[in-house]
Structure formats: structure tokens, C-alpha cells
N, C-alpha and C positions, 0 to 999 in steps of 0.2 A: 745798392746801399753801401757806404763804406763801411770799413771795419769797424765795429761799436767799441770804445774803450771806456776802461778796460772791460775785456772781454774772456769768457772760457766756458766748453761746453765737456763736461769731464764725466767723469765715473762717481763725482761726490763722495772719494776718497777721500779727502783732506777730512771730513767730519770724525769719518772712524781712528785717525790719528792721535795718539795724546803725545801729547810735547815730548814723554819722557822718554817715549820710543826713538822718537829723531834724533840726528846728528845735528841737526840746526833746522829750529823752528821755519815751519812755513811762510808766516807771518816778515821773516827777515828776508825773503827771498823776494827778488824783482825780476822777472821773466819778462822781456825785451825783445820788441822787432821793429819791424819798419814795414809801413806799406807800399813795398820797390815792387812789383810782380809779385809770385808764389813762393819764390824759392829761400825768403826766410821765412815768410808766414806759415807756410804746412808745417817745417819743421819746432816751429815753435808752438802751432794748434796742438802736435803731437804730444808735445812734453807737458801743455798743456791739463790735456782728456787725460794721462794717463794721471799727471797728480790727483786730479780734480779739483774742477771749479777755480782751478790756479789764476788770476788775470793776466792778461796778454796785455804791456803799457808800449803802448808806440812811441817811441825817440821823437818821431814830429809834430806830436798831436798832445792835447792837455791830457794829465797834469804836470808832464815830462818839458813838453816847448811850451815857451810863451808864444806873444803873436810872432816876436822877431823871430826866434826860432824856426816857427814853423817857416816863415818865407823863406829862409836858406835851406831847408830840406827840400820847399818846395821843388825851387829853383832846382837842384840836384835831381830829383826823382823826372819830373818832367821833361828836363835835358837828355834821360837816361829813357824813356817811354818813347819818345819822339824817333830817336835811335833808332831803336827796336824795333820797334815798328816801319819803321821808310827804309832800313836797311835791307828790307825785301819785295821794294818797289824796282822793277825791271829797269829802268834809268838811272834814275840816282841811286839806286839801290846799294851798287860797288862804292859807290865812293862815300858815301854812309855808313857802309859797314866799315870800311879803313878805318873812317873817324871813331867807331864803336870800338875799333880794334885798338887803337892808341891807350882810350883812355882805360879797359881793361885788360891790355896785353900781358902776357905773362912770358917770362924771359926761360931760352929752353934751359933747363936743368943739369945739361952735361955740355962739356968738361964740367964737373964741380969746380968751382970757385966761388969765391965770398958777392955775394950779391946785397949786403947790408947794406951801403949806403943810399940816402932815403930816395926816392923817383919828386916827382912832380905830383903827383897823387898826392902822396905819401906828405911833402909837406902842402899842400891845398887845404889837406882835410885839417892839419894843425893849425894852420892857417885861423880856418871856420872856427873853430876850438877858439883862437884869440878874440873873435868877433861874437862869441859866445851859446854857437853851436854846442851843444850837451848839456849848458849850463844847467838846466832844472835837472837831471838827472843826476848828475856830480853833486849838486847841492843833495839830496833826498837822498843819494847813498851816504854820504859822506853826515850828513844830521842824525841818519839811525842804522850810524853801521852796517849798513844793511851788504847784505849778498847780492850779485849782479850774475844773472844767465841768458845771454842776447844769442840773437841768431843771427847780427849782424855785426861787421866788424868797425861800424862807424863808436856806436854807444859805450864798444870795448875801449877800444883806443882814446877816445874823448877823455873817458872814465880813468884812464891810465895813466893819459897825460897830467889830469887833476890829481893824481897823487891819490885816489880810490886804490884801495884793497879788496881782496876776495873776488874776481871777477872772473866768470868764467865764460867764454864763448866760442859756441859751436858753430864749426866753418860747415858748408853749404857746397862747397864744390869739389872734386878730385883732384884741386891744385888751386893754388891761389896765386893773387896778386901782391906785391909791395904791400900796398896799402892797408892790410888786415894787420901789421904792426906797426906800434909805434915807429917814429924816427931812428930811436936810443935804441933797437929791439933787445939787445943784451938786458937791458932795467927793467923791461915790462914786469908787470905783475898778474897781466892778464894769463890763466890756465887755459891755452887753447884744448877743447876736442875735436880731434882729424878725425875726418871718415875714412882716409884712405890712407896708409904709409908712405904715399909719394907726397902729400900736406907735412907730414910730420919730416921729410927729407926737404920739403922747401923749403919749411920755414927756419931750420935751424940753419940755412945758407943764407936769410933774411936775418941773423943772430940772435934768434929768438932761443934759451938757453933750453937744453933736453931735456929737464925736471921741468918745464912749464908746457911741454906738449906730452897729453894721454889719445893714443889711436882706439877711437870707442866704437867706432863706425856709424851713421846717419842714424838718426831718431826717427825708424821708420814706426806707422800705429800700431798700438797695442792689439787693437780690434783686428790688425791682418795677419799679428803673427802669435801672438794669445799668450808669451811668456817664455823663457828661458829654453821651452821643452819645443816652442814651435805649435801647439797642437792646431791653430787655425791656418797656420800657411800651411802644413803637412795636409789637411782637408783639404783646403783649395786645391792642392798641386796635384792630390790626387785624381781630382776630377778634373784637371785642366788638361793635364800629361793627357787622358782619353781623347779630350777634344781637341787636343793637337796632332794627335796621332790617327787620322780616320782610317791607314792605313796601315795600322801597327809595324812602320818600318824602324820607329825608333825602339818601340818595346821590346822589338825582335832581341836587338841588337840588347839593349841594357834592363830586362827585365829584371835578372839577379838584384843589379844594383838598384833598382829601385825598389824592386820589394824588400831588400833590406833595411834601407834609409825610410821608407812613406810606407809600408805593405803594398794591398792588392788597390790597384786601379782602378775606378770605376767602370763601367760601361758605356762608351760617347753614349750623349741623350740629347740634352739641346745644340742646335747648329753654332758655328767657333761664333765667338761673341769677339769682337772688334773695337775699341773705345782710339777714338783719335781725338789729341789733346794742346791746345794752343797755351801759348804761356798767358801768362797776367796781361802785358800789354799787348795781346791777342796777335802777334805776330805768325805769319803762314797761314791765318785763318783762309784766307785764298784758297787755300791749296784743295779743300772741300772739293769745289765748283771743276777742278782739273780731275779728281780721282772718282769722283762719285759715278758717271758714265761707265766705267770701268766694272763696278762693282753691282751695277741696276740690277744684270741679270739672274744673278745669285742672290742678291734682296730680294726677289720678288718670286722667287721659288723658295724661297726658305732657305735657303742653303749658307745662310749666315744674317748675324745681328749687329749694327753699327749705332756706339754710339757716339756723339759727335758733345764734345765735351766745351760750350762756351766758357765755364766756371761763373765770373761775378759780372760779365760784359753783355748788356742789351744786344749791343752794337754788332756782337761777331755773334750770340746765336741768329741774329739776322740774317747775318752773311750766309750762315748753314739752311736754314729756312728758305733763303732764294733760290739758294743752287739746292737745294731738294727739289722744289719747285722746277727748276729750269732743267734738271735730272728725268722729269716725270716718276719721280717716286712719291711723291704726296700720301697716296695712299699706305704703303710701306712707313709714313712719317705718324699716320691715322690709328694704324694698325697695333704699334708700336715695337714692328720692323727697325725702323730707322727711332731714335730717341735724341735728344736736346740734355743736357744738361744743364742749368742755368740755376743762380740761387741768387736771392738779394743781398746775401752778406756771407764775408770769407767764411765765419764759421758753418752757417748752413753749407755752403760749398763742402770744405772739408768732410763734411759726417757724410753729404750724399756719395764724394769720390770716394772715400773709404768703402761706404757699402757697396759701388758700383763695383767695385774692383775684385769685390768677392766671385761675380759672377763672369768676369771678361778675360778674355782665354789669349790677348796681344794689345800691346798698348804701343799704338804711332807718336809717337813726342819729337820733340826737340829736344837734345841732352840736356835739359836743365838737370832741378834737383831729382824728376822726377827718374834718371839716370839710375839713381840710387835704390829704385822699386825693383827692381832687375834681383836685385836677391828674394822678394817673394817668390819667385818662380815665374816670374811675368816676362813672356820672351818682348823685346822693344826693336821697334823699328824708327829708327832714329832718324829724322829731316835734319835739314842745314840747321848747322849751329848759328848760333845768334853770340857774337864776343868768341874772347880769348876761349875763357874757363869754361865754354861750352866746347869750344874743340877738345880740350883736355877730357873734359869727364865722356865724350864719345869713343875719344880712345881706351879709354881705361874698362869701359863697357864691353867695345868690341876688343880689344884685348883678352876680359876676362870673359867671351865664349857667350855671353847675355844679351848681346844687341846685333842685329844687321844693317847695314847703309837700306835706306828706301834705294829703289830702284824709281824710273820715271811714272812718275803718279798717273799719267794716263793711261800706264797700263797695270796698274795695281792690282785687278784682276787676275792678270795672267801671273805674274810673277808670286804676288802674294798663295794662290791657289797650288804654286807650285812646290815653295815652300810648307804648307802646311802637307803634302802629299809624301815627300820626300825626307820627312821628319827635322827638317832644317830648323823648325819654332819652335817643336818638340825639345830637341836638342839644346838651345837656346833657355828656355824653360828651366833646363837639369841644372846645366852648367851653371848659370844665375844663379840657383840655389845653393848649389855645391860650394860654389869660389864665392860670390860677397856678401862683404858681411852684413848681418840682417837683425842684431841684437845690441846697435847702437844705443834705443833707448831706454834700455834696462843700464848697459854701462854707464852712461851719463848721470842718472837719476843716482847710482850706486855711490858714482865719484864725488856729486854735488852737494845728494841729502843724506848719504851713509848708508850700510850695508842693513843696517835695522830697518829703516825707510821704506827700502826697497824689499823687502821681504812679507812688511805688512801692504804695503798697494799690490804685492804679489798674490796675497793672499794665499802664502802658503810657507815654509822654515826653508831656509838655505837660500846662499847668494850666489853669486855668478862667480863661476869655477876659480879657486886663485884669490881671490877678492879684490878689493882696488888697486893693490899692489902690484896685480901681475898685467896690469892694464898701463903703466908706466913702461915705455916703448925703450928697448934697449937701445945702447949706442950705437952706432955706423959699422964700426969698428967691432963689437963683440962678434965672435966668428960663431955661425949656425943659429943666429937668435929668434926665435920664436918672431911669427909676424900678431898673430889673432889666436887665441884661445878657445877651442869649443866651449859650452855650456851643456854642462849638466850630462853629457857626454856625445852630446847633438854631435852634426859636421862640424868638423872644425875649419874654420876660416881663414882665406887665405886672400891676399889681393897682390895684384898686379901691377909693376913699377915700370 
């Protein structure tokens, strides 16, 4: 089913709110995405659930596009699916991905030098803009004032170019492309939030001015990490560290530090719980029917739980359905060994992957957004990137000590079994935690709706350490500057350039 607009599945926060409490009413606020894949939709379910009951308006769909509207988004998103998907057809595959590679490349970062002037993208999409892509949104912010917070860089930019104020939009990957600013980027008005300090190093090379980028870090769910103090990811990790450890080689090693930071560990109990995850436009879903042989024998002793993540696609838990079938695990599929993932609509998606995640102890992805879960404590095993800014956010993963390359899936079994013996996931697990950052959607919400806001959906007195102010990213140039600010006197956070 598609995404229902608008849409929000929250904490019915917003009710307990009185106006007088906020920095700016709810009512003024227009929270924005697009149905491309996942990777701006979750992050904006998120900001969603934690306002509550907040509506999610899609850029391409009413009351935002008209019909013309939507057939140029169309056209875009579908261009962009097709990609995506055949760029991991064994044939054409390479030369599809090239194509995907042009129209998301991202140019390397060093030598520094000025990379402002605009790409082909960059003016394409202004282009659309003439042809009257954004128009209903520019018009509707612009009639009632209103505040703009997208998770995608099309409705920013539109909105920018129409001479829209207040706009704030959070980027999605550990590096971007051209195309998230304006042409002029020196004039934008748009407030970006970076998840990463290498966002906020690209994009003032793109001339986007230092005062208009805050490094807040990704809007990961309230429900995984419970608030400033951590207290549901500290649950989770406690019990994961055991299941990643059957052989306590990493607790050997870092007991101290983790009874410090999480206390005492639990006791492994249930077998490592396993969730493999395809993006939106269900690319690698293949990959199932290659690994699952690999893994029978230890499904079918118990000795592990998989689940296999279709999210909103008939079509790819199908694929997972065959190849269990063609696997001989059926039973194991019966038993509820093996599990399917599947929802009629993104947000039912979202609430079930949230709560699945409470329980799975290694997440198989592809670097998308979901790159950025890696600071719950969730070690990742990272498949082939799909685009540019998916190689980026893999390195920045494996960089900061949270993700491993897959090895070849036919033998996932061996490899995978050996990692977890070796305390290799364990490890993965800590590091993740330790180094990224994992309290993007308290600073967002802090910078957006104010420090009062955010204190009453907290449901408890005091803000985020510093307050919005120390969330404003020093210059290049200031010698020794703070990258990321603990909370409340949590880890404090650090990321990798």
C-alpha cells in the first residue's frame, strides 16, 4: 500500500503541548519527504513518532503536487528505482551502476578546493523548479509562513530558490552530492542538519555559509534509544554484547569498559538473532537464495534466528519465500526460525523495524541510511553499495570500527560463525556505540522547535548539554574544536573524516 498522506504514527505528544511552551507552534511546521526508497522516509517517520501524530506531506503527492507535479517527480523517482535495482543484474549490471554512479557521484574531498560551481544536477533540478516542480509547497509555505523540515534536498532547494524562509533540512548520508544546494549556495537560506562532520566539510566547499550548517547527527528512534541518557539502547547493548560474545573473547578483553559505560551484561539466552535488510527499491534481494544454504544448518538446530526483512514489497518477500523453499527450510519459515518482514504501509513498516531491532543482535544491509543504526550498538555487515553516497557512508562505518565488508555469501555460514566466535561483532557492537553519533533526534527537534519543546516531549527538565548553541560547528580553521558534545554526560561523540 503506499504511503498514506499525510501521515504519522507518534506518541500523541503534540496534545500535551500548549503553545506557550514552544518556540514555534506545531501547527507552523511542515515536515516533508518523498517516496525515493527508505532513506528519507524513516528518518522523517522518526521525527515524526517522537513529536507526535506530526503529518508526513510528500513533495509528490497531494496537497503539495498537483497532477503536473507529480508526473515530474514521477519520472525522477522511477528513473532512480530502475537503477537501483538492474545495477545488480550480473550483465548489465556494471554498466548501470556507472549510469547510477554519474547521476549521484560525489567529487573526492581532498585537495580542498572550491567545488561551488553548480553540476548538471544541480541545475536540472532548477530547471524543474522553472517547470513548476515544488510549486504547491513554495506556495503553502510562503501563504502561512510557515516552517519547512524535509528529509530530502529536492523541497529544500525548490523552497530556496522561491525565496521561502525558515527552512530546515536534514541530510540522509555521510557525504553529499552538488545537488542538496542551491546553485547561489553562498544565499541559501536553507539550515542544513549534517549527520556527519565530513557533510558539514562538504558542503561549505559547495559555499554553503558555516552559520547555515548544525552537525546534529541522524534522527535515529526515540523507541531504540529512549532520550538524552540512552536508557533503551544501554538495555539492548546489554543484552546483545552477551549474544555476540558466546565465547566471552571480547569481554575478556573490555569488561572494565563496559561495565562502566552499560553495567553487568546479561547472560547469552536466546540464539544471535540475524535481520538481513534490502533497500526500498529491494535491491540484492537475490542475495537470500545465495546465502541461505550456508546458514540451514545452524537454523535448524537452533543455533541462530534470521530475519529476512522485505519491508513494503509483495514482490521481494517473495523472493525470500522461494529461496527458503528452494533452501529446504520451510519448516524453520513455520516454526518461526526463519521470519518475513512485510507491512502494507511505510509506517506500519517503520514501528514493526523499530521493535524488530530491539531483539537482533547483526544487521546485513547495504550502506544506505540504515548505516547510521550502527551507533545503537548494532554491529553491520555491509553488501555492495548502490551509488556514490552509499560508498561514502560505508566508509565512514568501516572507518568508525561499526561495520564489516560481507564476505562471499555462499559461505556466510563459515565466515559469519567465525566472527561472532572471535568477538569480531562484539567488537563492532562497542565501537558503534562508543564513536557515532546516536542523539541526532533530540538535537534536531532542540534546533527546530526550541529547547522548551524538547524537554516537554522529553518528558522530563534539562536540554541537551551546551544547548543549541554549542551544536553550531566550529570553523575549519579554529585549532582543537570540539567535533560532537556528550549528553547529560553520556559518551561523548566523535566521528570520523
Amino acid at each position: 500500500m503506499a504511503f498514506t498522506n499525510p501521515i504519522g504514527i507518534g506518541m500523541n505528544a503534540e496534545r500535551e503541548l500548549s503553545q506557550g511552551e514552544l518556540t514555534m507552534p506545531l501547527e507552523e511546521l511542515d515536515l516533508v519527504a518523498i517516496d525515493m526508497g527508505y532513506g528519507h522516509l524513516r528518518p522523517a517517520q522518526a521525527l515524526s513518532d517522537f513529536i507526535g501524530d506530526q503529518p508526513i506531506l510528500l513533495a509528490d503527492r497531494p496537497p503539495l503536487a498537483s497532477p503536473d507535479e507529480q508526473r515530474l517527480w514521477k519520472q525522477a523517482r522511477t528513473a532512480y528505482e530502475l537503477l537501483s535495482r538492474a545495477s545488480a543484474l550480473p550483465v548489465a549490471g556494471p554498466m548501470l551502476s556507472e549510469v547510477l554512479r554519474g547521476v549521484t557521484s560525489i567529487a573526492p574531498l581532498y585537495p580542498r578546493r572550491d567545488l561551488s560551481p553548480p553540476t548538471v544536477p544541480t541545475r536540472l533540478l532548477a530547471h524543474f523548479g522553472q517547470r513548476g516542480m515544488g510549486r504547491g509547497l513554495t506556495a503553502r509555505l510562503q501563504r502561512g509562513d510557515r516552517i519547512l523540515l524535509t528529509t530530502f534536498f529536492g523541497p529544500a532547494v525548490l523552497s530556496d530558490l522561491a525565496g521561502c524562509e525558515r527552512l530546515y533540512c536534514v541530510v540522509t548520508d555521510s557525504d553529499v552530492n552538488r545537488v542538496w544546494a542551491r546553485p547561489e549556495a553562498g544565499r541559501t537560506n536553507v539550515v542544513y542538519l549534517a549527520p556527519t562532520e565530513r557533510v558539514r566539510r562538504r558542503l561549505k566547499t559547495y559555499g554553503v555559509p558555516s552559520d547555515r550548517i548544525l552537525v546534529t547527527g541522524f534522527p535515529l528512534p526515540h523507541r531504540l534509544v529512549g532520550g538524552p541518557g540512552a536508557p533503551d539502547l544501554k538495555q539492548n547493548l546489554r543484552r546483545r554484547l552477551a549474544a555476540l560474545d558466546p565465547r566471552g573473547r571480547f569481554l575478556r578483553e573490555c569488561r572494565d569498559e563496559v561495565a562502566h559505560f552499560l553495567g553487568e551484561t546479561t547472560a547469552p539466552g536466546k540464539p544471535v538473532h540475524l535481520a538481513f535488510a534490502v533497500g526500498g527499491a529491494g535491491a540484492q534481494s537475490e542475495m537470500v537464495e545465495r546465502f541461505l544454504p550456508s546458514l540451514a544448518k545452524r537454523l535448524r538446530r537452533g543455533k541462530m534466528r534470521l530475519t529476512l526483512i522485505a519491508g513494503v514489497r509483495q514482490e521481494v518477500a517473495q523472493v525470500f519465500r522461494d529461496a527458503v523453499a528452494q533452501a529446504g527450510l520451510t519448516p524453520e519459515l513455520d516454526d518461526g526460525t526463519i521470519s518475513i518482514l512485510l507491512a502494507d504501509s511505510h509506517p506500519e513498516y517503520f514501528a514493526k523495524f523499530d521493535e524488530l531491532l530491539e531483539s537482533v543482535d547483526v544487521l546485513w544491509t547495504k550502506p544506505s541510511e540504515l548505516t547510521f543504526y550502527g551507533a545503537l550498538g548494532l554491529p553491520l555487515i555491509l553488501s555492495s553499495p548502490v551509488g556514490s553516497h552509499e560508498r561514502y557512508n560505508a566508509r565512514w562505518a568501516l572507518h568508525s570500527g561499526a561495520a564489516v565488508r560481507q564476505s562471499d555469501p555462499r559461505h556466510a555460514g563459515d565466515w559469519l560463525w567465525e566472527m561472532l566466535k572471535d568477538g569480531t561483532l562484539a567488537g563492532a557492537a562497542w565501537t558503534g556505540y562508543m564513536r557515532m553519533p546516536k542523539f541526532g533526534l533530540y538535537r534536531i527537534i532542540e534546533e527546530v522547535l526550541g529547547p522548551p519543546a524538547l524537554e516537554r516531549l522529553l518528558g522530563r527538565g534539562g536540554s541537551l548539554s551546551g544547548g543549541v548553541s554549542s551544536l553550531r560547528s566550529p570553523d575549519d580553521d579554529a585549532p582543537g574544536a570540539p567535533t560532537d558534545a556528550g549528553l547529560h554526560g553520556s559518551v561523548s561523540e566523535t566521528t570520523t573524516h
